[in-house]
C-alpha positions as CSV (number, residue, x, y, z in Angstrom):
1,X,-12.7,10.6,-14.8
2,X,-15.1,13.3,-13.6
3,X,-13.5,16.2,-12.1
4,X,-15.1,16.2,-8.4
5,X,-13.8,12.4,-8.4
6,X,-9.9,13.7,-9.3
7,X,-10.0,15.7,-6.7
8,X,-11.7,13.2,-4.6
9,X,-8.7,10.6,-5.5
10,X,-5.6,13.0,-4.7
11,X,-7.2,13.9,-1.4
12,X,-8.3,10.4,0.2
13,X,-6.6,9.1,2.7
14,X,-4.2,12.0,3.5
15,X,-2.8,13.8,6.1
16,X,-3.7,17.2,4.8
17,X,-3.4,19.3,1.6
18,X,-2.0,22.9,1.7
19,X,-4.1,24.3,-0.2
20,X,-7.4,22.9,-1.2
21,X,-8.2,25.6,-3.6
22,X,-4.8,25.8,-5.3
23,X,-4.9,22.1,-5.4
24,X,-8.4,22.6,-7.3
25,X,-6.6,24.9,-9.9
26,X,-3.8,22.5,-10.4
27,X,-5.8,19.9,-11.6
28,X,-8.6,22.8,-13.5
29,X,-5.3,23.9,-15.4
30,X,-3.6,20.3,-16.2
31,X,-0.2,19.5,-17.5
32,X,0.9,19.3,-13.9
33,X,4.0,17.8,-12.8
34,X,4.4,16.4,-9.1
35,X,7.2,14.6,-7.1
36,X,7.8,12.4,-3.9
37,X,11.9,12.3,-3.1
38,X,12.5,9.0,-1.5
39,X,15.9,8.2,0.4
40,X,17.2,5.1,-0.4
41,X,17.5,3.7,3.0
42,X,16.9,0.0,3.7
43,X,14.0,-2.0,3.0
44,X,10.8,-1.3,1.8
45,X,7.8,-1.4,5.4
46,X,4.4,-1.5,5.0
47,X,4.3,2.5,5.8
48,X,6.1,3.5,2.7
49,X,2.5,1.8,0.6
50,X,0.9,5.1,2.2
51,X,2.9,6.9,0.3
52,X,3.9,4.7,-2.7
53,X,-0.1,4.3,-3.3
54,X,-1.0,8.5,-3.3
55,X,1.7,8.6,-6.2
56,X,-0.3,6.1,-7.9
57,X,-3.4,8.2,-7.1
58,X,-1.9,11.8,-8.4
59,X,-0.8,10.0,-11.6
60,X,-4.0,8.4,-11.9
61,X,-5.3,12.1,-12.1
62,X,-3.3,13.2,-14.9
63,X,-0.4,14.6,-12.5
64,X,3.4,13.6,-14.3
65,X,4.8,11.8,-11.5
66,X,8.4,12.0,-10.7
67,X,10.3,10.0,-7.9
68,X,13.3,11.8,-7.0
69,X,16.2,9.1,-6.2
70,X,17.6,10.9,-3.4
71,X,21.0,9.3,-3.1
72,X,22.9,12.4,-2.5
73,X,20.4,13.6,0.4
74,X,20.9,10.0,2.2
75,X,24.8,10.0,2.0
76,X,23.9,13.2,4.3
77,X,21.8,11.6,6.2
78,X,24.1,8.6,6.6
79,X,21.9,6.0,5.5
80,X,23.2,2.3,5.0
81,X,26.3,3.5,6.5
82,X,27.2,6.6,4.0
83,X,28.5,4.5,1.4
84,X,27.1,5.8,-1.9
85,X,27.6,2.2,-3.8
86,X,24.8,0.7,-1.3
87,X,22.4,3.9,-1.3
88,X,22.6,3.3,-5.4
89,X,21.8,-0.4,-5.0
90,X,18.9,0.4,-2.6
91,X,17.2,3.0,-4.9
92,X,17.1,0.0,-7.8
93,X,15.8,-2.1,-5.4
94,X,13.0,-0.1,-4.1
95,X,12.1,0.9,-8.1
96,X,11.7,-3.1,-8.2
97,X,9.4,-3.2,-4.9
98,X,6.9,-0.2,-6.4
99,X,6.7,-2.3,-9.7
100,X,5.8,-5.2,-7.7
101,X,2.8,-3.5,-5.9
102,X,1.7,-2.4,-9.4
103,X,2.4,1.9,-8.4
104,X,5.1,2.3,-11.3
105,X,3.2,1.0,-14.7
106,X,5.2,2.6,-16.7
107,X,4.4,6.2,-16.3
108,X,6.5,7.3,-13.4
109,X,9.6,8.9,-13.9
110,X,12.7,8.2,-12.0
111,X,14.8,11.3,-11.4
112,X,18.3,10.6,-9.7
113,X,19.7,12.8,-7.7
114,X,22.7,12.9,-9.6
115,X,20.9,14.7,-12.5
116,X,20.3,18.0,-10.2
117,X,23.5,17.7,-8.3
118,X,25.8,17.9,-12.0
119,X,24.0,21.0,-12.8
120,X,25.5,24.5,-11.2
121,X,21.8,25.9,-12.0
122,X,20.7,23.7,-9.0
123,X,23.4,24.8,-6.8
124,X,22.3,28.5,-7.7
125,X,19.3,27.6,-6.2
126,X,20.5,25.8,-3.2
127,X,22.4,29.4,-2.3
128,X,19.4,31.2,-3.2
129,X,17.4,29.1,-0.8
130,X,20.1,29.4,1.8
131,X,20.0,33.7,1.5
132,X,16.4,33.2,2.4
133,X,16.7,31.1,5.4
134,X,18.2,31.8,8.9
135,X,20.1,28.9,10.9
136,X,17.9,29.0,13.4
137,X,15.0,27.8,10.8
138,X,16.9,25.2,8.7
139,X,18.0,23.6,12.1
140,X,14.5,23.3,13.2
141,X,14.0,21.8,9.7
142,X,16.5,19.0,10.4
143,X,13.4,17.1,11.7
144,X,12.7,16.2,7.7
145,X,15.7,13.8,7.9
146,X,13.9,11.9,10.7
147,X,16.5,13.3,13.1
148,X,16.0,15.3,16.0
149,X,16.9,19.0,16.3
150,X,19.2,18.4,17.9
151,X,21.4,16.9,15.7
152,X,21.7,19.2,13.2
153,X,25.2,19.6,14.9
154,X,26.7,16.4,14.1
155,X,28.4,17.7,11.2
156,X,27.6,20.6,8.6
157,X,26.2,18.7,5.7
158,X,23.2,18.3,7.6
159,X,22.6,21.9,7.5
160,X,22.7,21.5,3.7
161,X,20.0,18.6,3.5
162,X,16.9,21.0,4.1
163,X,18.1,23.8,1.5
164,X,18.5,20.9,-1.4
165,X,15.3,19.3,-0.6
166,X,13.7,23.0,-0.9
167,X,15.8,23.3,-4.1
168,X,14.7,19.8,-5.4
169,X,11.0,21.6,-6.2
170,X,12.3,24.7,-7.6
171,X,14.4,23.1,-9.8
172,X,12.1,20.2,-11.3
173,X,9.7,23.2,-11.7
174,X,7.0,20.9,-9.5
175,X,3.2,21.6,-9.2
176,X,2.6,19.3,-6.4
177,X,4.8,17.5,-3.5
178,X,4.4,14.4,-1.9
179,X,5.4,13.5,1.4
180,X,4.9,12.3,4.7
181,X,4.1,14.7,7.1
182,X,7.5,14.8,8.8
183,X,8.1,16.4,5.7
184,X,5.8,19.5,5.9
185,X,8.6,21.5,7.3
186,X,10.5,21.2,3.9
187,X,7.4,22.0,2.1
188,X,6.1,25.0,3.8
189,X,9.8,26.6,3.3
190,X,9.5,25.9,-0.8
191,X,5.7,27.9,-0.5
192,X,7.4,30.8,1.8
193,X,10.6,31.2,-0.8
194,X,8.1,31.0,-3.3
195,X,6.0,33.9,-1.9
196,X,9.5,35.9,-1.6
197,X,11.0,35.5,-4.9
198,X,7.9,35.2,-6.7
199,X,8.5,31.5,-8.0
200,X,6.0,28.7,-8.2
201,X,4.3,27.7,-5.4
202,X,4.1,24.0,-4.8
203,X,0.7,22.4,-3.7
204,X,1.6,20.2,-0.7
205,X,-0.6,16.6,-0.2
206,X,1.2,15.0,2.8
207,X,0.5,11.4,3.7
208,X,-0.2,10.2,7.7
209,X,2.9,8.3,8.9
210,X,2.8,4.6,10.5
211,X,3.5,4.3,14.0
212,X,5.5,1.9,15.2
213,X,4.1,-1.9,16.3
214,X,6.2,-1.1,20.0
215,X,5.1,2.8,20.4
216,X,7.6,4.0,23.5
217,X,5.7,4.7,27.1
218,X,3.5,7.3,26.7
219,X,3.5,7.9,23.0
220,X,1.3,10.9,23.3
221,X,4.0,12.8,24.0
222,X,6.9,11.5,22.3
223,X,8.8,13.0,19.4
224,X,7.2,11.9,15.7
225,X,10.9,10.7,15.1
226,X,10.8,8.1,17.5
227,X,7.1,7.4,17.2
228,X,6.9,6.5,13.6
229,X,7.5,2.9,12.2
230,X,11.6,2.4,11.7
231,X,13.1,0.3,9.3
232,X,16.4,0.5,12.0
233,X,14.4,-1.0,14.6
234,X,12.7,-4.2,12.8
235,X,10.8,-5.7,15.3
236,X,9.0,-2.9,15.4
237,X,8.0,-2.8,11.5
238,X,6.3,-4.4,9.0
239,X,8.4,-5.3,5.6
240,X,6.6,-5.8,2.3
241,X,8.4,-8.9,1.9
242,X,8.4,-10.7,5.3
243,X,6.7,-13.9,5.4
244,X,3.2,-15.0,6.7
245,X,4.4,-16.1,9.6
246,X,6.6,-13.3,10.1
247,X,4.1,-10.7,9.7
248,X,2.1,-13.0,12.1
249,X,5.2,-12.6,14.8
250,X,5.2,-9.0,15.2
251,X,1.3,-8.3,14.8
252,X,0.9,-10.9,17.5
253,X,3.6,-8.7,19.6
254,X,2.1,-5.3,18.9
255,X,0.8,-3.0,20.7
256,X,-2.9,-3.4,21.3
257,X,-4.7,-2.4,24.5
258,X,-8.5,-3.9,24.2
259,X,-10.8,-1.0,23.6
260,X,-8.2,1.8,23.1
261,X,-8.5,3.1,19.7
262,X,-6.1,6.0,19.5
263,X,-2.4,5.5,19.2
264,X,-3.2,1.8,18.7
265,X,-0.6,0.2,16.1
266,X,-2.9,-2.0,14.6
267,X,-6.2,0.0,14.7
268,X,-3.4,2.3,12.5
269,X,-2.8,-0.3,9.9
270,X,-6.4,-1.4,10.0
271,X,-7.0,2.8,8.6
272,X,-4.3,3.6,6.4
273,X,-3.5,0.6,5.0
274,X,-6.1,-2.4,5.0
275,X,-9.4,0.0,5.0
276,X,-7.4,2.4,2.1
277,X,-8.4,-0.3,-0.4
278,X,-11.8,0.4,-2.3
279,X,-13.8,-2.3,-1.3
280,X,-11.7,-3.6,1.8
281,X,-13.7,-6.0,4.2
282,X,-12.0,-7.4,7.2
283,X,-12.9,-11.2,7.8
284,X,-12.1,-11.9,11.2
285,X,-12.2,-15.4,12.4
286,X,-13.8,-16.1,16.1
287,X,-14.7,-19.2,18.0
288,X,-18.8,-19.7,18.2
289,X,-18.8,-18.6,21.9
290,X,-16.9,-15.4,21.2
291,X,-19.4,-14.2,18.6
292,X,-18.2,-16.8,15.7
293,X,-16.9,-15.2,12.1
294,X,-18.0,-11.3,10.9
295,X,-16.9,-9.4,8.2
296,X,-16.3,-5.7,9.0
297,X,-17.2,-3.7,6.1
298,X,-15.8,-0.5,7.2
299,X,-13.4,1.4,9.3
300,X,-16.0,3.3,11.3
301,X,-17.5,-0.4,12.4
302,X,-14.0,-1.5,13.1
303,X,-13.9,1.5,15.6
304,X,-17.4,0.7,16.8
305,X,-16.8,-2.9,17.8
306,X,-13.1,-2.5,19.6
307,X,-14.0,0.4,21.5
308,X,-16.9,-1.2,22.8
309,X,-15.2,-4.3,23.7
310,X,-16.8,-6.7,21.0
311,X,-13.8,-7.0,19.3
312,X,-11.2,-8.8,21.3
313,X,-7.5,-7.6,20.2
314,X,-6.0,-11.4,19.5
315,X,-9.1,-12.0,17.1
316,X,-8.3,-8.4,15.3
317,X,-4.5,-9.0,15.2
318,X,-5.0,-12.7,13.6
319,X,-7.2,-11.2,11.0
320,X,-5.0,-8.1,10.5
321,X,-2.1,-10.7,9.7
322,X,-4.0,-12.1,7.3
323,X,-4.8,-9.8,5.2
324,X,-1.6,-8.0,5.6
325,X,0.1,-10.9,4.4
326,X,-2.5,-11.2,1.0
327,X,-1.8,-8.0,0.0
328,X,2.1,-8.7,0.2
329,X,1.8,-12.3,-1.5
330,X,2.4,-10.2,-5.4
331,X,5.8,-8.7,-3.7
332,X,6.8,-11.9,-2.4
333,X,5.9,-13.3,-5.5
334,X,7.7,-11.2,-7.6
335,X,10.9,-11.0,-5.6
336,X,11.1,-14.6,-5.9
337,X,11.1,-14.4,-10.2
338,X,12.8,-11.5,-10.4
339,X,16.6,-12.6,-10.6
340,X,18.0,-8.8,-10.5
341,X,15.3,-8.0,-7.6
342,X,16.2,-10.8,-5.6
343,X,20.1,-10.4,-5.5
344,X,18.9,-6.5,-4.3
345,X,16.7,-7.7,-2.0
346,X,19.6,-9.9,-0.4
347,X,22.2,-7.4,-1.0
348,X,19.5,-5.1,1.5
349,X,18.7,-7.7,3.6
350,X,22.4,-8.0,4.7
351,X,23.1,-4.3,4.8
352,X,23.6,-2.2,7.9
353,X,20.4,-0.3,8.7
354,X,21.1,3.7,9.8
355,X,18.6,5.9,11.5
């Protein structure tokens, strides 16, 4: 792979990169190792295949992919109820979902967060991480955990979460982190505490977050924690393995106001997930008097059609239901095969969903 088109891969489709240039030197130099921590923390929507798809692309480049099991971090963050046994049981299951879209080929390694937490070097970290910050800053940080600020006060461990995830990258000695980009906070503390104690800086490649199918009244202005797609609300979100007709349901209930582009649900998934694909068309079925049948060969004519009004939103959310349901069929598929990922999938399917 030419170099220009490495650097190409890692940055499509993303958020933002902090920094270009040391991103550029990461890949010049080689050997460089790169993480996403993931909570296990219900089941598997379609906004997570922002994400799971970018570590595909970094180790695709060359970059030694890790995927920290964060276990530890969502007993903190009292996901599936705090109980530990579930939270294990979840991360297996979501290894299964990421071999089932074809990200982990064998090349990705799993880190658990047990491995760091049995280790007093990482504590040493976590304190030295802790010196560096002020309250005031790691509360504003909270906002990683997909909480408010809030509610860094509803018990102390949640003052703890920001420091470990900040000590995750220090002590896996990382090149590159992944996230979301409700996860910037976390990442622009590791790069300051790098600057001070003259560690490693991490690149940072954050991923744009989903919004949700029911955005609240007037979106614009709301909090990214309640704008983004929810796994505890799930009317509101797509799951990799929900059926054609119920991926069919909730597009048909989404949010779609004919020729508004911006903060439009499905215009969303129609960009960062659908479009994303290298050679994505979208076929979109119409009656003769309505225009009849059109491919759309890009996301820039997508954009040019609805905002003009030649795009009605019940044609686009039938066709975005389509293909939204074809590129789900192989996790379907597989959960149905898989004995060990189908118990997991009913195990999470029955499980109490936590924000």
């Amino acid at each position: 792979m030419e170099f220009e088109e490495k650097v190409k891969k890692v940055t499509r489709n993303t958020a933002e990169v902090v920094v270009l240039s040391e991103l550029v030197e990461v890949l010049r130099r080689g050997e460089a190792r790169g993480y996403i921590g993931v909570e296990p923390s219900g089941l598997f929507h379609i906004g997570w295949l922002i994400w799971a798809r970018k570590v595909r692309d970094l180790s695709d480049v060359g970059i030694k992919m890790k995927i920290l099991e964060a276990t530890w971090h969502a007993w903190i963050n009292d996901k599936l109820g705090g109980y530990l046994e579930m939270i294990h049981k979840c991360a297996k299951y979501i290894e299964h979902v990421l071999k089932s879209l074809g990200i982990d080929k064998g090349d990705i390694e799993y880190v658990k967060a047990e491995e760091l937490i049995s280790d007093p070097e990482y504590w040493r970290i976590v304190v030295t991480v802790a010196k560096n910050l002020s309250l005031a800053r790691v509360r504003r940080a909270i906002t990683i955990m997909g909480r408010k600020e809030s509610e860094g006060i509803l018990d102390f461990s949640k003052l703890i979460y920001p420091c470990m995830q900040v000590a995750d990258i220090f002590y896996m000695d990382l090149d590159v982190c992944l996230g979301g980009t409700d996860q910037r906070k976390a990442h622009m503390l590791a790069r300051e505490i790098a600057e001070k104690k003259k560690w490693k800086k991490p690149v940072a490649v954050h991923t744009p977050l989903l919004i949700s199918l029911r955005p609240p009244l007037g979106a614009e202005e709301v909090d990214e924690v309640d704008l983004k797609m929810s796994k505890s609300k799930p009317e509101t979100c797509i799951f990799v393995h929900d059926t054609p007709d119920d991926i069919a349901k909730k597009v048909e209930y989404a949010y779609c106001p004919m020729k508004v582009v911006e903060m439009n649900p499905i215009i969303e998934i129609c960009k960062h997930i659908l479009f994303a694909q290298n050679g994505f068309k979208l076929y979109v079925e119409r009656e003769e008097k309505h225009g009849g049948d059109i491919y759309i060969e890009s996301f820039d004519e997508l954009v040019q059609l609805y905002s003009k009004g030649e795009l009605h939103p019940q044609d686009l959310k039938r066709a975005v239901a389509k293909a939204l349901s074809e590129i789900l069929e192989p996790v379907r598929r597989y959960f149905e095969v898989n004995r060990e990922a189908k118990e997991l999938l009913r195990t999470m399917s029955n499980a109490t969903i936590t924000r």
